[in-house]
C-alpha positions as CSV (number, residue, x, y, z in Angstrom):
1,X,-56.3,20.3,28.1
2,X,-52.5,21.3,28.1
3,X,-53.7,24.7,29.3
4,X,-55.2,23.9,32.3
5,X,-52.9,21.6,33.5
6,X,-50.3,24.4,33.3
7,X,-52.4,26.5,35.4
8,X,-52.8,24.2,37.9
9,X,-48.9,23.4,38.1
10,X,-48.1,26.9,38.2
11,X,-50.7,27.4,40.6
12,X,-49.3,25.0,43.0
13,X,-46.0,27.4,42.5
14,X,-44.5,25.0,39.9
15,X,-43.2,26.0,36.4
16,X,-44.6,24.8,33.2
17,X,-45.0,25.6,29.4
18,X,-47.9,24.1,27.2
19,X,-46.5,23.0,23.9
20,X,-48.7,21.4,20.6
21,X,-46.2,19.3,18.9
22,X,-47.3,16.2,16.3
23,X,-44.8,13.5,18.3
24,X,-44.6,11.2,15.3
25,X,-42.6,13.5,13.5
26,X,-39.0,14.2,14.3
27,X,-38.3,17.7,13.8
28,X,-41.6,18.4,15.8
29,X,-40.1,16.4,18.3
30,X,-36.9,17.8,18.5
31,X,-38.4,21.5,18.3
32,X,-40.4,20.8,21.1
33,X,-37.8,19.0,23.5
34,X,-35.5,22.0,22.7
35,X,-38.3,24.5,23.8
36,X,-38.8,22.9,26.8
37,X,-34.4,23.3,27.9
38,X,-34.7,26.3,26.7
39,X,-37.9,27.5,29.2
40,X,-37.4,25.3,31.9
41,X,-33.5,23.8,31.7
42,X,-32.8,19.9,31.3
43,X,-35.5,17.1,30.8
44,X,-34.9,15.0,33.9
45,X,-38.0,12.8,33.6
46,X,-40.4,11.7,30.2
47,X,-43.8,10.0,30.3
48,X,-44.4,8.5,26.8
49,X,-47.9,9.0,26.8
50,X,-49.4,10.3,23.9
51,X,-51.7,7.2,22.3
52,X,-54.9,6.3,21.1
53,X,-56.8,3.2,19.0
54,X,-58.3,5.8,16.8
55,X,-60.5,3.0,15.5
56,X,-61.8,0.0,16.0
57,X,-61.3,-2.3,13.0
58,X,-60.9,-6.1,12.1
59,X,-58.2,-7.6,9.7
60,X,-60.2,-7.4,6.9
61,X,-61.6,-3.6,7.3
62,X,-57.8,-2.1,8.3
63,X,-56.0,0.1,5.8
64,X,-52.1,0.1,5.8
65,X,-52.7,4.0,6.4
66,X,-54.7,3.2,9.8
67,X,-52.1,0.1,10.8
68,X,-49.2,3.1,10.3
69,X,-51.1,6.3,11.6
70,X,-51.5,3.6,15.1
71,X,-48.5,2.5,15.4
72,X,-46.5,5.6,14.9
73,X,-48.7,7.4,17.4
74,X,-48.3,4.6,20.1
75,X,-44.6,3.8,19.2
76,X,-42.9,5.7,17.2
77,X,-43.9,8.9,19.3
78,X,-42.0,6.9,22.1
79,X,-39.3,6.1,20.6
80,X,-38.8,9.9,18.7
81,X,-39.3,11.2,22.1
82,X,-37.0,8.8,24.0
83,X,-34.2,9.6,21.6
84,X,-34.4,13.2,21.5
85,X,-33.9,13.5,25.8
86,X,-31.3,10.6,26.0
87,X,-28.1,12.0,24.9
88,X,-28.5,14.5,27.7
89,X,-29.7,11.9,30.6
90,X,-26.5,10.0,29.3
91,X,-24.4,13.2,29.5
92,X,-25.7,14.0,33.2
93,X,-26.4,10.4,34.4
94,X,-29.7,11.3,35.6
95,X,-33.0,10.3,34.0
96,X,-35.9,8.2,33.9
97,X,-38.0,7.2,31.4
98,X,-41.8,5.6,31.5
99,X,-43.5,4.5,28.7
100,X,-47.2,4.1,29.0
101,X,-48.5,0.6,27.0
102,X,-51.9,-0.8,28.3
103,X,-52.8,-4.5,28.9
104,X,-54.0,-4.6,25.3
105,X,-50.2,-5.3,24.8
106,X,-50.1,-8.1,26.8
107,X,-53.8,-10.2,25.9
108,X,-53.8,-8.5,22.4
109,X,-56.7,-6.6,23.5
110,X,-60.5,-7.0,22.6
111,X,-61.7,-7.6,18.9
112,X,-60.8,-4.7,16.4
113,X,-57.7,-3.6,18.0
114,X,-54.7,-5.4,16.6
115,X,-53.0,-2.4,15.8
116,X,-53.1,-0.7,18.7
117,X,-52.5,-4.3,20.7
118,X,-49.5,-4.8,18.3
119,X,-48.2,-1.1,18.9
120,X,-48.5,-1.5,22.9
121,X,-46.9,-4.6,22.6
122,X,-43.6,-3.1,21.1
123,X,-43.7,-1.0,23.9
124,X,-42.7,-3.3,26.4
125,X,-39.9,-4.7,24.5
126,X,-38.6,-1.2,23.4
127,X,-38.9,-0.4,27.1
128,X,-36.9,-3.7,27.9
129,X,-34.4,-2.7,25.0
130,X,-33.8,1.0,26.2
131,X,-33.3,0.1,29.4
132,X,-30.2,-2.4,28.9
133,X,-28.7,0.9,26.7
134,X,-29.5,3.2,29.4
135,X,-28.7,2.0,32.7
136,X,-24.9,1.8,32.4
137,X,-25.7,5.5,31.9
138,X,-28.2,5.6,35.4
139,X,-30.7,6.5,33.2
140,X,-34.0,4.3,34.2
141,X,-36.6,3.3,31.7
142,X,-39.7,1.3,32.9
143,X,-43.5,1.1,32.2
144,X,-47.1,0.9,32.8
145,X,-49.6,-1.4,31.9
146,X,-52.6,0.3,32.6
147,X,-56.1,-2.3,32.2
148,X,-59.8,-0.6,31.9
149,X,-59.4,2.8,33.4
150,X,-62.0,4.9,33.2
151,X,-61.1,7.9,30.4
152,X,-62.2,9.4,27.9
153,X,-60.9,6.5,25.8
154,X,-63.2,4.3,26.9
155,X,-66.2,7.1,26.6
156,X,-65.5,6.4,22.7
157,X,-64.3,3.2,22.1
158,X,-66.0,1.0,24.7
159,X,-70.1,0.6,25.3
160,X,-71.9,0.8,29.0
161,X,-72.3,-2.8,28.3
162,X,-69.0,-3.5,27.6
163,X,-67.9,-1.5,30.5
164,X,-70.3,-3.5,32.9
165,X,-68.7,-6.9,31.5
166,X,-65.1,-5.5,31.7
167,X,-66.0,-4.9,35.5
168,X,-66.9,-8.7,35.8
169,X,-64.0,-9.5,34.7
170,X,-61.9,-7.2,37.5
171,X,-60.9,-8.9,40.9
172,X,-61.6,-5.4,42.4
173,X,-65.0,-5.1,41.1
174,X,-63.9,-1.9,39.4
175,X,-62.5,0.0,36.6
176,X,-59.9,2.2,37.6
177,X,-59.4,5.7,38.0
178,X,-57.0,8.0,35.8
179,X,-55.1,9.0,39.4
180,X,-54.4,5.4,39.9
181,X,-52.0,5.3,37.1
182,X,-50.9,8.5,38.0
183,X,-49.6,7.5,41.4
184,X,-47.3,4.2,40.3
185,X,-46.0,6.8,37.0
186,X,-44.9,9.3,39.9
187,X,-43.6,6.4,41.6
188,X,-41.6,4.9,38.7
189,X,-40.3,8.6,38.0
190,X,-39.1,9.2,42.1
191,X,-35.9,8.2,43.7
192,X,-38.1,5.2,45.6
193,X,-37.8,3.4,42.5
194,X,-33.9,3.5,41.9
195,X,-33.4,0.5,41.5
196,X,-36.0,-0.7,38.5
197,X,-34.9,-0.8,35.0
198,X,-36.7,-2.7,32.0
199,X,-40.0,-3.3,34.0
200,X,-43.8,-2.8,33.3
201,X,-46.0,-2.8,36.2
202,X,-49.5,-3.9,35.4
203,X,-52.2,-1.3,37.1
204,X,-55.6,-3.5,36.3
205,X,-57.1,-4.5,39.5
206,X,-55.9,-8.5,38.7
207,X,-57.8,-8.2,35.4
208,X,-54.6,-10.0,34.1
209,X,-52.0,-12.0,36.5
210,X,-48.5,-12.8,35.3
């Protein structure tokens, strides 16, 4: 969890603080952003990443309370957390920003997933939308569009058979791996990507093509 990942940053002579925060709330978000100035000085860099389909269910079986707890933890959490580190970025002219949606967003994902699709989905835009606000400010906001990677989301949510047909349906013959997305999120986050604002790269192995 959070834990180890501090140890191995601080291992690797970094500085880090684990924090449990509930991102679709506000004043847990601000608390939290405000913790981390305070231990480690100004938020340079956010990764949106906190997300999950909770559950799979079909039109007829989804609650309002499941369509809002899923769409408040996939976009609401992004945009809580983007607003509580811009005024600074804007202030410094430094930042960037990458939100984390998934190809559900784009092909509205598989059967029993409309909420989560629809929440991914408004992920894009609102990475689209920030960006135009933010860039006068040098402030870059992008995304990833991550396909079947294998996680411990797909452990619950997705069968061995649906994992063997999702890797039929991959160019590369694969699923991906966690470090994959990783890599283009460190990318998007480093001065090599100066220049991008408002994009979402797709990381599926050509499941999807646009």
């Amino acid at each position: 969890g959070a834990e180890a990942v501090r140890a191995k940053i601080e291992a690797a002579g970094g500085k880090a603080v684990a924090i449990q925060a509930d991102v679709t709330r506000a004043a847990d978000v601000q608390e939290l952003v405000q913790r981390v100035v305070n231990d480690l000085g100004p938020i340079d860099i956010l990764v949106n990443n906190a997300g999950s389909l909770v559950e799979r269910l079909r039109i007829l079986e989804l609650t309002e309370e499941r369509w809002d707890e899923v769409v408040n933890l996939n976009l609401k959490s992004a945009f809580l957390c983007s607003q509580a580190v811009a005024a600074s970025m804007m202030e410094r002219k430094n930042g960037a920003i990458i939100n984390v949606s998934s190809i559900a967003g784009r092909n509205g994902g598989a059967f029993g997933s409309i909420h989560y699709s629809t929440a991914k989905g408004g992920l894009i835009t609102f990475t689209k939308g920030l960006a135009k606000e933010l860039a006068p400010h040098n402030v870059r906001v992008n995304a990833v569009s991550p396909g079947v990677i294998d996680t411990r989301y797909h452990e619950q949510f997705s069968t061995p058979e649906m994992m063997k047909a999702y890797e039929g349906m991959i160019p590369l013959g694969r699923v991906g791996r966690p470090e994959e997305v990783a890599k283009v999120i460190c990318f998007l986050a480093s001065d090599a990507a100066s220049f991008l604002a408002g994009e979402t790269i797709e990381i599926n192995g050509g499941m999807l093509m646009e």
